[in-house]
C-alpha positions as CSV (number, residue, x, y, z in Angstrom):
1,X,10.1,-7.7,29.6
2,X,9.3,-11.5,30.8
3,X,6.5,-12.1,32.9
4,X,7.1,-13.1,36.3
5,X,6.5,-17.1,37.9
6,X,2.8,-15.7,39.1
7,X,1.9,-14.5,35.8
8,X,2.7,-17.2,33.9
9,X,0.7,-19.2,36.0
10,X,-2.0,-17.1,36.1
11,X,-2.1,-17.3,32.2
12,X,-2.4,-20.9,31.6
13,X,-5.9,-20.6,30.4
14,X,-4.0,-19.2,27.2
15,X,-2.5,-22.3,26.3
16,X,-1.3,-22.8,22.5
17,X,-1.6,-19.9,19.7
18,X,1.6,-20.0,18.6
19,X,4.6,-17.3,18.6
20,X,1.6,-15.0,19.6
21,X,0.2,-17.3,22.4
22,X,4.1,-17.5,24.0
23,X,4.5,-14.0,23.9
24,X,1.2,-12.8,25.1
25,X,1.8,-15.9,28.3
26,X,5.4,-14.2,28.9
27,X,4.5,-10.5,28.1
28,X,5.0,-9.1,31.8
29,X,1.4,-7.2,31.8
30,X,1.7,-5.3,35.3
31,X,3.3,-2.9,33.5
32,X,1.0,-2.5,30.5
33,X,-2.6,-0.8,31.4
34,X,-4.8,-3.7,31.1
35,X,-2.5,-4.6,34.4
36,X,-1.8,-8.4,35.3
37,X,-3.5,-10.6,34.0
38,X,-4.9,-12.4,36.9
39,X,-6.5,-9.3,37.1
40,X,-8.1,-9.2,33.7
41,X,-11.6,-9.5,33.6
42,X,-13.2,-12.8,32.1
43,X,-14.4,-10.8,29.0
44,X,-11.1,-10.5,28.2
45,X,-10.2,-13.3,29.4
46,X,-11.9,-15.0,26.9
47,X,-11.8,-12.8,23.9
48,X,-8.5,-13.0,24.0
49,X,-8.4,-16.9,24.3
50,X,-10.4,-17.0,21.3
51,X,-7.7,-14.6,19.5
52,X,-5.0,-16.5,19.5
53,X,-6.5,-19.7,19.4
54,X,-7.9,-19.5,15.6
55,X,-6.1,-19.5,12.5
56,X,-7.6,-16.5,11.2
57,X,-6.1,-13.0,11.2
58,X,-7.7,-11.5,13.9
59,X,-6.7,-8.3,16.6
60,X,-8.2,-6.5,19.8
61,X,-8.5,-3.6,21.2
62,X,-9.2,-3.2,24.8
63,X,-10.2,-0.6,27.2
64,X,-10.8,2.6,25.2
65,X,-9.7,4.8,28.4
66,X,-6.1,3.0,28.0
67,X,-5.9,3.8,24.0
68,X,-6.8,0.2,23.4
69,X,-4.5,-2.0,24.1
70,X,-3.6,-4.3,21.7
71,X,-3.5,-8.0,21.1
72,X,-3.0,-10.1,18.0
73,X,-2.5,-13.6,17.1
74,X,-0.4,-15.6,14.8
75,X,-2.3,-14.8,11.5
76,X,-2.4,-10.9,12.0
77,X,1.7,-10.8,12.5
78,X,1.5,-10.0,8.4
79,X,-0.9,-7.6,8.8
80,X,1.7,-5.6,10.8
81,X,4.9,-6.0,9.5
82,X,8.7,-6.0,10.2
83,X,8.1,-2.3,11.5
84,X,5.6,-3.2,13.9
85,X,5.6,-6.8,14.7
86,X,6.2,-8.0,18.1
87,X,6.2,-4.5,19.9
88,X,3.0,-4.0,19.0
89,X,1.4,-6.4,21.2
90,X,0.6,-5.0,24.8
91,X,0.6,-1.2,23.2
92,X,-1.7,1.1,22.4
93,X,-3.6,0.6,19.1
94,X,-3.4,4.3,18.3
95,X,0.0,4.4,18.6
96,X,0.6,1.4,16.5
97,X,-2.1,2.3,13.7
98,X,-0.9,6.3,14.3
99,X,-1.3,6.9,10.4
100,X,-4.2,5.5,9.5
101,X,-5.9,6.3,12.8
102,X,-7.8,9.1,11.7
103,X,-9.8,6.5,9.8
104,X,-10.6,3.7,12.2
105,X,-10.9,6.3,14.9
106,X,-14.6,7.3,13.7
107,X,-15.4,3.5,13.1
108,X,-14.2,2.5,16.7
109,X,-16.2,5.9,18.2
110,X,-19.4,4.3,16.4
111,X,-19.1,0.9,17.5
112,X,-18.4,1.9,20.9
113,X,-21.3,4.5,21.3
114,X,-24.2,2.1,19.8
115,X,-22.8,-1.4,20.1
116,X,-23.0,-2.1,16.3
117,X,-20.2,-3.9,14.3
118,X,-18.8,-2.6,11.1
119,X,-18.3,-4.0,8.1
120,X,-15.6,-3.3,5.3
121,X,-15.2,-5.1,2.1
122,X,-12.0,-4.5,0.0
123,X,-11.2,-1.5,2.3
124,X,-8.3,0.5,1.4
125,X,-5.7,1.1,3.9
126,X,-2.5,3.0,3.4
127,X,0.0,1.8,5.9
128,X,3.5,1.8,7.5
129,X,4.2,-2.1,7.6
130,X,7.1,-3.5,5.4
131,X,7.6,-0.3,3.1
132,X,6.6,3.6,4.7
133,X,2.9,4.0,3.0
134,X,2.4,0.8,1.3
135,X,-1.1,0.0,0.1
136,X,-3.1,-2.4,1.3
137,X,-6.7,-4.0,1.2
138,X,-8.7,-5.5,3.8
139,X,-12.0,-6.8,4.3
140,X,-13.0,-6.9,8.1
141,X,-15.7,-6.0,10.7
142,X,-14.8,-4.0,14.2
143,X,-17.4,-6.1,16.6
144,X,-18.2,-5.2,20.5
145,X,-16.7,-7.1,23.2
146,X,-19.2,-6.8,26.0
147,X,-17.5,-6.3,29.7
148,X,-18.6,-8.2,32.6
149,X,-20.8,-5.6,33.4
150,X,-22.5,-4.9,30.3
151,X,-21.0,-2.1,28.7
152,X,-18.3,-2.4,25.7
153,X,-14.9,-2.9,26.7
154,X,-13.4,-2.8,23.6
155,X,-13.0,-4.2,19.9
156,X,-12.6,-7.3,18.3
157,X,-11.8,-7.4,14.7
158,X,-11.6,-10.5,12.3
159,X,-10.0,-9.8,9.2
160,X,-8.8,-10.7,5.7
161,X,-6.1,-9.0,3.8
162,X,-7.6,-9.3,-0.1
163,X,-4.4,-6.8,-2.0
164,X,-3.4,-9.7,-4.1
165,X,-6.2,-10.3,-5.5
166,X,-7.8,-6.4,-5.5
167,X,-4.4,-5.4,-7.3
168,X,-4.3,-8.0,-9.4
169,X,-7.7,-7.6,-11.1
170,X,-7.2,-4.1,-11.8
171,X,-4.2,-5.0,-13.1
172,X,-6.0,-7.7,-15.4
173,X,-8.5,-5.2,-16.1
174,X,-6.0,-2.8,-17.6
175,X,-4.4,-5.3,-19.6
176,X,-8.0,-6.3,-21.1
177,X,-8.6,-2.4,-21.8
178,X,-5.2,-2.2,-23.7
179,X,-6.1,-5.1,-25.9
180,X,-8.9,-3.2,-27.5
181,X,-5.6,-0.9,-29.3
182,X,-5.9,-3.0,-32.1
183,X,-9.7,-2.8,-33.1
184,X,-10.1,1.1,-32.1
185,X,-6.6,2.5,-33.5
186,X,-5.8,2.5,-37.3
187,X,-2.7,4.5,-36.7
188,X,0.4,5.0,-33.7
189,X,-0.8,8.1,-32.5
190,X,-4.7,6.5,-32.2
191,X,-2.8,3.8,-30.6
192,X,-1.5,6.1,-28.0
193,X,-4.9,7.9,-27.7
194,X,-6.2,4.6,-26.9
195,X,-3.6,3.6,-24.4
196,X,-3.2,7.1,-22.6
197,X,-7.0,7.0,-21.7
198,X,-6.8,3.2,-20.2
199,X,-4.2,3.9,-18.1
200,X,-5.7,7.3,-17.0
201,X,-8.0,4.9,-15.3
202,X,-5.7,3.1,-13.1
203,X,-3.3,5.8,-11.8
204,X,-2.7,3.0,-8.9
205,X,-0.3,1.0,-10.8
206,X,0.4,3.8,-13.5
207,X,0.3,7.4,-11.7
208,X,2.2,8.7,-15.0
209,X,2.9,7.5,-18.5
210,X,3.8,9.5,-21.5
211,X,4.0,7.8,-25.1
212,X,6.1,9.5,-27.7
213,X,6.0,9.6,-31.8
214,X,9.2,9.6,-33.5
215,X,8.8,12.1,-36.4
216,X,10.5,10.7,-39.0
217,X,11.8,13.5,-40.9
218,X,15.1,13.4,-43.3
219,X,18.0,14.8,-43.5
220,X,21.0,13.9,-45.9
221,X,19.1,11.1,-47.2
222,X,18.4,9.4,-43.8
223,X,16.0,9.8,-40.6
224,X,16.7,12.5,-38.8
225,X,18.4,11.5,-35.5
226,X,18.6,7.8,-36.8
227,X,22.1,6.1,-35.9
228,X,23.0,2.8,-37.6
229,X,23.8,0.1,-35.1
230,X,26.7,-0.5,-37.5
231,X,28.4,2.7,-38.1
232,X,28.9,5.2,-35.7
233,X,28.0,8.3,-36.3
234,X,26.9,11.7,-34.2
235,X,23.4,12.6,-32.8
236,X,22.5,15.1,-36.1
237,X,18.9,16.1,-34.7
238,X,15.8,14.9,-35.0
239,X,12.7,15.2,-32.4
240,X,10.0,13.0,-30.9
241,X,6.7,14.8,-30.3
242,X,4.3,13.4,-27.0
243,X,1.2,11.9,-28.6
244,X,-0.6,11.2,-25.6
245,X,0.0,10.8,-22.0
246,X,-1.5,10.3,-18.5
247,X,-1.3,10.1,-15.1
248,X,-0.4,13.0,-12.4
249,X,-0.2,16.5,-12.8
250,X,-0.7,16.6,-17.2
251,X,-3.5,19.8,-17.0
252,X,-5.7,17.8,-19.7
253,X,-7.1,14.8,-18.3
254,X,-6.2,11.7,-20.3
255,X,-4.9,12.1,-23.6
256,X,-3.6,15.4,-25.9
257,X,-0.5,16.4,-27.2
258,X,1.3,19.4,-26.3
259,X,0.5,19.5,-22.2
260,X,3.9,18.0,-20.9
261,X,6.2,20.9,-21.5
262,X,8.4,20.1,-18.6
263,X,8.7,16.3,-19.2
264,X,9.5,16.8,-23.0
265,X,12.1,19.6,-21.9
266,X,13.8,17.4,-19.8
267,X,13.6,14.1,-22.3
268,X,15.5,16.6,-25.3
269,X,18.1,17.4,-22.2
270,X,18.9,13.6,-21.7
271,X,19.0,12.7,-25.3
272,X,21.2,15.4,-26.2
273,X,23.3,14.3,-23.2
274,X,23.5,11.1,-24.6
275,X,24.3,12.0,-28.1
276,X,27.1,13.7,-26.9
277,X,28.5,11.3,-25.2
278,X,28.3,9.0,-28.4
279,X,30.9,11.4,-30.4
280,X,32.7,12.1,-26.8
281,X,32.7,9.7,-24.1
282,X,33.8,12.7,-21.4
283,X,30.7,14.1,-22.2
284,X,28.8,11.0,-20.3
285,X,28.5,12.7,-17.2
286,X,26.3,13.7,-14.3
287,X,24.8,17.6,-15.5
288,X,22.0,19.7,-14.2
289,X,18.7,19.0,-15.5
């Protein structure tokens, strides 16, 4: 809702800031429960001046008896996303941050009960904002905002999204782990060994991998379940046996053949689908699993 003539001019001391500074001068506040903002106190005033004057991602939170109610400049739009960003300014930070409240909830409680700032580095935050619980780290500090009388009226947080870079060295990382295949495995299934306990470590990026040996074994003179690229021919058997795997749910930790039961079940269902449909075309069709 726009604010009304009185409002606006009441909010002139919030001058600039961006798409954030035009919304928060034409947000109609007499409706919200920090109230009008001639009627704001000059803590806030001022707190939020600073907000959407700077550059850097910042967010408040005020009045803990109203939910803390929430401002935001131009820099902390990202920070929210398309499925919050703009009705998230003028509401109630626990509404908006509903799903990771029962984290900052604690850190708020502290802050407001002895007048200390936080401090988070890296902190991992799994949140509604572009895609439904999408990861994402932050290093920030929840800091007091002193009331005109003294006590804490609510929050002030300056922060820095770092996922980029936090994903992308654990990324690196795995990639540097994987390189060491070469001088620690003599054979494939080594190799696998090797590879199913470095990405054990990062079940991040990889929360499941399985790697597969083809036993070669022959039959009529060729590989079993071999098919020249060539010739056509039909699926005549053959298997592939799990040399290692990792990630969710595998009952052995990081490497070990034999544990994926279910996986290798459904893997001799689809190839055998498949080879079907190489002698019969009809065959290549949706089936149960």
């Amino acid at each position: 809702m726009a604010a009304k003539k009185s409002d606006l001019s009441a909010a002139q001391f919030l001058a600039g800031g961006g798409e954030m500074g035009e919304r928060t001068r034409r947000m109609e506040w007499s409706i919200t429960h920090v109230g009008p903002v001639g009627r704001w106190p000059q803590s806030l005033k001022t707190a939020v001046s600073i907000c959407l004057g700077s550059r850097h991602p910042m967010v408040i939170w005020w009045g803990k008896e109203h939910l803390l109610t929430q401002f935001y400049n131009d820099g902390f739009i990202s920070f929210l996303g398309a499925s919050k960003h703009p009705e998230a300014l003028g509401h109630s930070g626990r509404e908006c941050w509903r799903e990771i409240w029962h984290i900052i909830d604690p850190m708020l409680e502290g802050v407001f009960a002895t007048g200390d700032a936080t401090w988070s580095e890296d902190f991992l935050y799994v949140i509604d904002r572009n895609l439904p619980r999408e990861e994402g780290y932050f290093t920030f500090s929840y800091s007091p905002i002193r009331n005109d009388n003294g006590g804490i009226g609510g929050i002030f947080c300056a922060c820095n999204e770092t996922t980029s870079r936090v994903i992308g060295e654990r990324r690196l990382q795995t990639l540097r782990d994987l390189g060491r295949m070469e001088a620690e495995a003599k054979t494939a299934e080594a190799a696998c060994e090797v590879a199913a306990r470095t990405l054990v470590e990062n079940p991040g990026d990889i929360p499941f991998a399985s790697c597969p040996a083809d036993r070669h074994n022959k039959v009529g003179g060729r590989r079993r379940g071999h098919s020249r690229p060539d010739r056509p021919e039909k699926y005549v058997g053959g298997h592939a046996e799990l040399a290692a795997g990792a990630g969710a749910g595998n009952g052995y930790g990081a490497t070990g053949p034999g544990c994926f039961g279910d996986v290798r079940a459904a893997s001799r269902r689809v190839v055998a689908r498949i080879s079907r449909s190489r002698s019969n075309p009809a065959d290549c069709r949706p089936g149960p699993n």
